[in-house]
DRENTORKOL-3810 file (N, C-alpha, C; in nm, 4 decimals):
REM DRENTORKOL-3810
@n.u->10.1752; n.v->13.3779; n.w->10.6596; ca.u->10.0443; ca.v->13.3266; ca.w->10.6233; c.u->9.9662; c.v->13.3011; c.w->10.7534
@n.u->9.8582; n.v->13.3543; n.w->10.7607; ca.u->9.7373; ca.v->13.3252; ca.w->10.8712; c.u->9.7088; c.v->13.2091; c.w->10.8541
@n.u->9.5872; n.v->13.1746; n.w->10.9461; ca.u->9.5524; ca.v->13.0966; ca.w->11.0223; c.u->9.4387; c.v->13.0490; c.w->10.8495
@n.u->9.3268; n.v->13.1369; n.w->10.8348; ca.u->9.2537; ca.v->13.1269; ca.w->10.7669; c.u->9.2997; c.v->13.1190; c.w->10.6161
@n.u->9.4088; n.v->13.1742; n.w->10.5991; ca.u->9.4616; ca.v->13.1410; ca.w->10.4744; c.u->9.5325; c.v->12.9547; c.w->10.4698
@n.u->9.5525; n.v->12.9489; n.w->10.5557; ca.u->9.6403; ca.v->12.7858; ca.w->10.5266; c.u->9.5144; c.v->12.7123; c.w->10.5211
@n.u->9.4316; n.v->12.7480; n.w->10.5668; ca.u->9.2702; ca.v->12.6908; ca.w->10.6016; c.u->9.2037; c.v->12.6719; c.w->10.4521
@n.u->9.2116; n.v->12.7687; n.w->10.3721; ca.u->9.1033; ca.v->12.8218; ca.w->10.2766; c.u->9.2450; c.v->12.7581; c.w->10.1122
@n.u->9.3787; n.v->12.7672; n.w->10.1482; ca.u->9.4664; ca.v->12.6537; ca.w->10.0757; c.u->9.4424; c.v->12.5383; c.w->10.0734
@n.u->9.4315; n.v->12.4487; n.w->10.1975; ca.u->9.4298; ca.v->12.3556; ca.w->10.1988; c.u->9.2783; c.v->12.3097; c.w->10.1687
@n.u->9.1799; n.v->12.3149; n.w->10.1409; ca.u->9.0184; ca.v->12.3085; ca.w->10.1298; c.u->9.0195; c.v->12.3159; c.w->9.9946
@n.u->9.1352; n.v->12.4136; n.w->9.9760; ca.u->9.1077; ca.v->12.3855; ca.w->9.7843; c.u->9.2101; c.v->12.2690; c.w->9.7011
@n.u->9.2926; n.v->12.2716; n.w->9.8371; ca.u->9.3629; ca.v->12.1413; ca.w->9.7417; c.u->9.2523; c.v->12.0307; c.w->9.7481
@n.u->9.2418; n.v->12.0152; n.w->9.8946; ca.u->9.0844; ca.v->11.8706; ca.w->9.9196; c.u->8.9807; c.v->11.8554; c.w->9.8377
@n.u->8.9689; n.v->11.9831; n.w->9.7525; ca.u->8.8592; ca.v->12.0036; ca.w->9.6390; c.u->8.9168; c.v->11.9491; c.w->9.5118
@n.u->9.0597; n.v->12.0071; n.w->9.5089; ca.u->9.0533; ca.v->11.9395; ca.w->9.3621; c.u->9.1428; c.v->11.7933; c.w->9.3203
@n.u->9.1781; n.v->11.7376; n.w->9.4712; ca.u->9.2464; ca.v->11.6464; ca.w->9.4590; c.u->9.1780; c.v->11.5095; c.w->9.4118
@n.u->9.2643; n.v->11.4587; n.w->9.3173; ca.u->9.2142; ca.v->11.3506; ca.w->9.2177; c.u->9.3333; c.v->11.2604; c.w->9.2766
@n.u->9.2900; n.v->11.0811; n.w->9.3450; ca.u->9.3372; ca.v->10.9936; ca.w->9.3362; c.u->9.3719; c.v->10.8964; c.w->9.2452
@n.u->9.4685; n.v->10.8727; n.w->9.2191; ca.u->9.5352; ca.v->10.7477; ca.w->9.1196; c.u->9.5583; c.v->10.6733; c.w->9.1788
@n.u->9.4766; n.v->10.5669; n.w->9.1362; ca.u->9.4797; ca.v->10.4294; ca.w->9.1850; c.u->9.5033; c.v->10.3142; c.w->9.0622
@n.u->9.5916; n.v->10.2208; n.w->9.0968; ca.u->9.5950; ca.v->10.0862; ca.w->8.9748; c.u->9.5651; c.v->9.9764; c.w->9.0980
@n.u->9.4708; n.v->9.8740; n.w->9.0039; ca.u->9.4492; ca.v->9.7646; ca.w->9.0709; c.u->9.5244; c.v->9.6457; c.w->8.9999
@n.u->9.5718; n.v->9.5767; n.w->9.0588; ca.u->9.6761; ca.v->9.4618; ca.w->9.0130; c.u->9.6062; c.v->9.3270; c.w->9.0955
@n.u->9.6251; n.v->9.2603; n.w->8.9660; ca.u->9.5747; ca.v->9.0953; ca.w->9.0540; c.u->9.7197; c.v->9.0413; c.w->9.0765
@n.u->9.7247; n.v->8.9986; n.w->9.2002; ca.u->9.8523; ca.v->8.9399; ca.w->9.2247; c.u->9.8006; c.v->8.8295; c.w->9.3136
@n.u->9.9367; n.v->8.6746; n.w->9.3278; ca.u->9.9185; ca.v->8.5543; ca.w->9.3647; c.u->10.0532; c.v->8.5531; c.w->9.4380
@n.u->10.1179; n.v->8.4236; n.w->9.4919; ca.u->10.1893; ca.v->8.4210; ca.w->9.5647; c.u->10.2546; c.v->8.2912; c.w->9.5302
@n.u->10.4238; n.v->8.2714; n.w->9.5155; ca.u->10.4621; ca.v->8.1686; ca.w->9.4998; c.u->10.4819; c.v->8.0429; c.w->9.6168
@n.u->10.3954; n.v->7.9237; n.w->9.5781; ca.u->10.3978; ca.v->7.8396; ca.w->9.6522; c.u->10.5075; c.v->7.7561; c.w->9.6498
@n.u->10.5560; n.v->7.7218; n.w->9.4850; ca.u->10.6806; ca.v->7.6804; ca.w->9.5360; c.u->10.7503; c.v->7.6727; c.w->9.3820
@n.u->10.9039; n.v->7.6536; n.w->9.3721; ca.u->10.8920; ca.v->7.6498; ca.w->9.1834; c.u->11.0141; c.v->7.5287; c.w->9.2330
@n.u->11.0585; n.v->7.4799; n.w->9.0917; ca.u->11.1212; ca.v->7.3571; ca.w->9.0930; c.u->11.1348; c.v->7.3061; c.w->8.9732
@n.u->11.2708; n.v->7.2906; n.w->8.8963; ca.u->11.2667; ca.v->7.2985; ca.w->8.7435; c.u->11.1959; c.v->7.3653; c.w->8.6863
@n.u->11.1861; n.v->7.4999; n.w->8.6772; ca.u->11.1501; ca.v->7.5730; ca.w->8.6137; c.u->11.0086; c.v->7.5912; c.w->8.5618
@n.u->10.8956; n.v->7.5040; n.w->8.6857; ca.u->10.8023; ca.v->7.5521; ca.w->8.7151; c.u->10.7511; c.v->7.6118; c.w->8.8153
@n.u->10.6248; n.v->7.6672; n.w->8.8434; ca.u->10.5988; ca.v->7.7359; ca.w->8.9448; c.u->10.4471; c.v->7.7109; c.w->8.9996
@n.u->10.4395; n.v->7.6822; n.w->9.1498; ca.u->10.3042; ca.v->7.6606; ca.w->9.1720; c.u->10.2444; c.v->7.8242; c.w->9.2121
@n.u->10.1461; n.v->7.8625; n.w->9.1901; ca.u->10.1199; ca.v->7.9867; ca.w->9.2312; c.u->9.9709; c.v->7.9612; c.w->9.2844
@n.u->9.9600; n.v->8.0743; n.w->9.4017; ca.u->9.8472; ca.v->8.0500; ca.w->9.4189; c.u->9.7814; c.v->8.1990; c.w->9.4207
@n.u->9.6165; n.v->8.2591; n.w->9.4707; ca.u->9.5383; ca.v->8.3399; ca.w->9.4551; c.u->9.5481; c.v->8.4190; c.w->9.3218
@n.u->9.5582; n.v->8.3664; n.w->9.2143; ca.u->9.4797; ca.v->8.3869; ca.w->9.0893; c.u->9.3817; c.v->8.3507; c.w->9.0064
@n.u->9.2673; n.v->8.3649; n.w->9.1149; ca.u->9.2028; ca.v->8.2740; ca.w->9.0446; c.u->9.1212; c.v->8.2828; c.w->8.9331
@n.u->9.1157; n.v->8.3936; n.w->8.8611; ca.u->9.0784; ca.v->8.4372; ca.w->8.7294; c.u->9.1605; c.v->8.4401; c.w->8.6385
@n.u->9.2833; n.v->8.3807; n.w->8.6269; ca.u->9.3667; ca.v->8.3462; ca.w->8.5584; c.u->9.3147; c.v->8.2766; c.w->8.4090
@n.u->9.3559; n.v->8.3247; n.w->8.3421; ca.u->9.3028; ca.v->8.2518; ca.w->8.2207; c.u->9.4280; c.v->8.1285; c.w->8.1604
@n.u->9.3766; n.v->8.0285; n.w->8.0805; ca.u->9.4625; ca.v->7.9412; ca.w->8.0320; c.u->9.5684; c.v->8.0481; c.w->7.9370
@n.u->9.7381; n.v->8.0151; n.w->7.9183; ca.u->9.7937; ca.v->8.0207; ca.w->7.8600; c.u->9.8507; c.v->8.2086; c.w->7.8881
@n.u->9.7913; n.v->8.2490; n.w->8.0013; ca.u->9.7865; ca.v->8.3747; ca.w->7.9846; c.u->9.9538; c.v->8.4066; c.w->8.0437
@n.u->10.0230; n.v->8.5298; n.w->8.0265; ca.u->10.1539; ca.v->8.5451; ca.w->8.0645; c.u->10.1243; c.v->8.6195; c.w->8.2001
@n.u->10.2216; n.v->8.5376; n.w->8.3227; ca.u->10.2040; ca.v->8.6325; ca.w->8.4698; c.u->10.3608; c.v->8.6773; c.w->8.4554
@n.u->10.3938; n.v->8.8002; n.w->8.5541; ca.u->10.4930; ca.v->8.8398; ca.w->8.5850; c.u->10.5519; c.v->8.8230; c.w->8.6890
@n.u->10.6790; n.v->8.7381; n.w->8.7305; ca.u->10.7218; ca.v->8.7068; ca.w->8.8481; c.u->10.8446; c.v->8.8399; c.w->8.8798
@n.u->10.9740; n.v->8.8424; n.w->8.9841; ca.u->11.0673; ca.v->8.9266; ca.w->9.0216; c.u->11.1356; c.v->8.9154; c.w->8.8971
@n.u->11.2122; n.v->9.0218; n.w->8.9363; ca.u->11.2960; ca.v->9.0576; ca.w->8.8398; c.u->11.2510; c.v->9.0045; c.w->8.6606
@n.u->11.1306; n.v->9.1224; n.w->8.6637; ca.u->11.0932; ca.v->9.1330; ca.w->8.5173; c.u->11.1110; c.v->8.9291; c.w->8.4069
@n.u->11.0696; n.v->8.8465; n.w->8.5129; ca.u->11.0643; ca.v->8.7248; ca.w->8.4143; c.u->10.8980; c.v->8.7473; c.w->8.4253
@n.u->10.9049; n.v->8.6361; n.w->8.3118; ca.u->10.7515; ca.v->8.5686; ca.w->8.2628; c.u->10.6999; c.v->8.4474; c.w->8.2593
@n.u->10.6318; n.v->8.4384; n.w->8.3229; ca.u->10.5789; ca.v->8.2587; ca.w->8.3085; c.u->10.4443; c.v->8.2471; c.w->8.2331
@n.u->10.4399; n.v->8.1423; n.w->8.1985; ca.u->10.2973; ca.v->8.0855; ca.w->8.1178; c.u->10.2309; c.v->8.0102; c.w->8.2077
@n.u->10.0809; n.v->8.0180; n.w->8.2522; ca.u->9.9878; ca.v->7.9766; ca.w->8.3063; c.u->9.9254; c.v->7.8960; c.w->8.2721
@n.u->9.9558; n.v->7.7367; n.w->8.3071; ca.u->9.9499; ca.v->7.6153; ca.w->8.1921; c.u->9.8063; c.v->7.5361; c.w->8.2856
@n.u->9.8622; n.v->7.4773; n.w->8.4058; ca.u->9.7593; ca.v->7.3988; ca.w->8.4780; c.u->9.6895; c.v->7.4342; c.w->8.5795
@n.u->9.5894; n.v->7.5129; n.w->8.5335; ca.u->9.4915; ca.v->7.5730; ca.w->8.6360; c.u->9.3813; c.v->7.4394; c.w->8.6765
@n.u->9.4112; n.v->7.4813; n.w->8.7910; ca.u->9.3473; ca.v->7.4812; ca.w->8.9621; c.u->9.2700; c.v->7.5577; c.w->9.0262
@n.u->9.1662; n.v->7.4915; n.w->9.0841; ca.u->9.0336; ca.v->7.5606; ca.w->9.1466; c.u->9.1284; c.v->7.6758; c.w->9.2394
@n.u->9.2203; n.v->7.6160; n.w->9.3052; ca.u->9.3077; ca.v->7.6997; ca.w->9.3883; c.u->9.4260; c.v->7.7418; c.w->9.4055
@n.u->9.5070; n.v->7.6975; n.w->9.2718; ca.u->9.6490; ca.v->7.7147; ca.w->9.2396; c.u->9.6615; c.v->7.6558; c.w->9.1445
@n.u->9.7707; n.v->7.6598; n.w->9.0349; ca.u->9.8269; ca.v->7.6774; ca.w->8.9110; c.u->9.9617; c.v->7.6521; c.w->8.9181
@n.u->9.9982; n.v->7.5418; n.w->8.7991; ca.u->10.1425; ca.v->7.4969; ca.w->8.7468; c.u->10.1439; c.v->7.6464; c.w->8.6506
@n.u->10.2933; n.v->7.6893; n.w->8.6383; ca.u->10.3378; ca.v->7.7878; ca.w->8.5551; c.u->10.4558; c.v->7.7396; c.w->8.5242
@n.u->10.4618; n.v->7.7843; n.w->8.3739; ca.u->10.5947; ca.v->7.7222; ca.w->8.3259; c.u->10.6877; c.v->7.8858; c.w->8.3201
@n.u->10.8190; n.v->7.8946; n.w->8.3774; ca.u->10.8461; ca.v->8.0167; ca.w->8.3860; c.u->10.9618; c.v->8.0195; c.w->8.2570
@n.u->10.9664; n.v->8.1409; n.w->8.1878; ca.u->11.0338; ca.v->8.1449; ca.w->8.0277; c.u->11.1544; c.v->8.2275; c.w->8.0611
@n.u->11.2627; n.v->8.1210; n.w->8.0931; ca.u->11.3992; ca.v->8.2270; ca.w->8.1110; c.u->11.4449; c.v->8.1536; c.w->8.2314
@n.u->11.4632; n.v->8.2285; n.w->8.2873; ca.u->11.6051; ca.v->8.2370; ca.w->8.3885; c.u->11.4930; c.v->8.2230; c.w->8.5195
@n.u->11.5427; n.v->8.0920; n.w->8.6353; ca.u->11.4421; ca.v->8.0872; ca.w->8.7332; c.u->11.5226; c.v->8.1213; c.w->8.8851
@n.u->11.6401; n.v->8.1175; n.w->8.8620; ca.u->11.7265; ca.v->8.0871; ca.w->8.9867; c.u->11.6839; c.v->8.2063; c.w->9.0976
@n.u->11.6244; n.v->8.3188; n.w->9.0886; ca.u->11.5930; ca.v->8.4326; ca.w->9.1515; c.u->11.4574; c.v->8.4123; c.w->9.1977
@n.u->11.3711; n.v->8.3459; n.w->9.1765; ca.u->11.2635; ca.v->8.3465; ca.w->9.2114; c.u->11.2211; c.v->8.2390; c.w->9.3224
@n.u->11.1206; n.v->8.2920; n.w->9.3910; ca.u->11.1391; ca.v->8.2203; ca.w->9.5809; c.u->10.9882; c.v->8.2165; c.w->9.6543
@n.u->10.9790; n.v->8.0857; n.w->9.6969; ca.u->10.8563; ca.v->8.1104; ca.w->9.7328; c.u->10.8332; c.v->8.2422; c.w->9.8352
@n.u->10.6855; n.v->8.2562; n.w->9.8344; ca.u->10.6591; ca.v->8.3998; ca.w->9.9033; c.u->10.6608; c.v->8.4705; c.w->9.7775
@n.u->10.7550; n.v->8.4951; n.w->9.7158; ca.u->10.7623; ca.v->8.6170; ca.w->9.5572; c.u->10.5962; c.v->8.6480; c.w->9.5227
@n.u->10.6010; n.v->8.7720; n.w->9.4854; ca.u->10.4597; ca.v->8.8015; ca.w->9.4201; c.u->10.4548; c.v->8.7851; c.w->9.2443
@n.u->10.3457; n.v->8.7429; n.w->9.2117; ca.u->10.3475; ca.v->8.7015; ca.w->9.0876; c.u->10.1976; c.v->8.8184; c.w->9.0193
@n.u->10.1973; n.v->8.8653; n.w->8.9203; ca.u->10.1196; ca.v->8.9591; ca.w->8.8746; c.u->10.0532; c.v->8.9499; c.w->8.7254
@n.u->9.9114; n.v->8.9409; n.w->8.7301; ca.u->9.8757; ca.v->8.8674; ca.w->8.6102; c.u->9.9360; c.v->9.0102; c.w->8.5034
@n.u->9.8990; n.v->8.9728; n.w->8.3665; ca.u->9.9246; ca.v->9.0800; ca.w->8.2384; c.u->9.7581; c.v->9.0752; c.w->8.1827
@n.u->9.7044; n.v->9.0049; n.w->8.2093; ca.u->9.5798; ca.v->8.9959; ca.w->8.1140; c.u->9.6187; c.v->8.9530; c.w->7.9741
@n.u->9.7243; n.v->8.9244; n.w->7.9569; ca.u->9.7997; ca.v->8.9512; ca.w->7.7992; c.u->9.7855; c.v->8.7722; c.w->7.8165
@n.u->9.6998; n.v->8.7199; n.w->7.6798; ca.u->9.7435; ca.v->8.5872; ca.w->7.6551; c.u->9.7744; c.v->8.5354; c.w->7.5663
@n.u->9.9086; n.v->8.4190; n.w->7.5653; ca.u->10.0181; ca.v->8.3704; ca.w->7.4185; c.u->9.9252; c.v->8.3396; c.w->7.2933
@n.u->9.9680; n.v->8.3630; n.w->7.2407; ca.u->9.8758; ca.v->8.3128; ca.w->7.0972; c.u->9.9463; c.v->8.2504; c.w->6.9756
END
C-alpha cells in the first residue's frame, strides 16, 4: 500500500467516524459508618433516588445537603471506602 492510499483510508475513516460517549454523574465517598454513607459532588441528586456504590451495591439518598448527602446503603457495606466512586441511576424508590 502507497503513501496516498493509507492517506485517502484513513480520511475516510475520519469521515465516518462516530463517537460514543456516556455521561455519568458521579460523587465521591466521604466517609460511611454503620451502614451509612456521606457522599459528596452530587449535587442534583434527587430525594430518595438509588446511587450505585463498588461492587454493584445500592444506597438510598436520604439527607441531602447543599454539599453532601447521608445515604443509607441496602446490603452489604464492608467493601466500600472512602475515595470509592458513587454513581447516580436517576432511578427513584417509590
Amino acid at each position: 500500500m502507497d503513501h496516498q492510499e493509507i492517506v485517502k483510508t484513513l480520511k475516510k475513516q475520519i469521515d465516518t467516524f462516530e463517537a460514543q460517549t456516556t455521561i455519568e454523574k458521579v460523587g465521591r465517598v466521604i466517609s460511611i459508618s454503620d451502614g451509612i454513607a456521606e457522599v459528596a459532588g452530587l449535587k442534583d441528586t434527587l430525594a430518595s433516588e438509588m446511587l450505585e456504590f463498588a461492587g454493584n451495591t445500592f444506597g438510598l439518598a436520604l439527607n441531602l445537603r447543599e454539599d453532601t448527602m447521608g445515604v443509607v446503603i441496602l446490603g452489604s457495606y464492608g467493601h466500600i471506602k472512602e475515595g470509592d466512586v458513587v454513581k447516580r441511576t436517576g432511578k427513584v424508590l417509590s
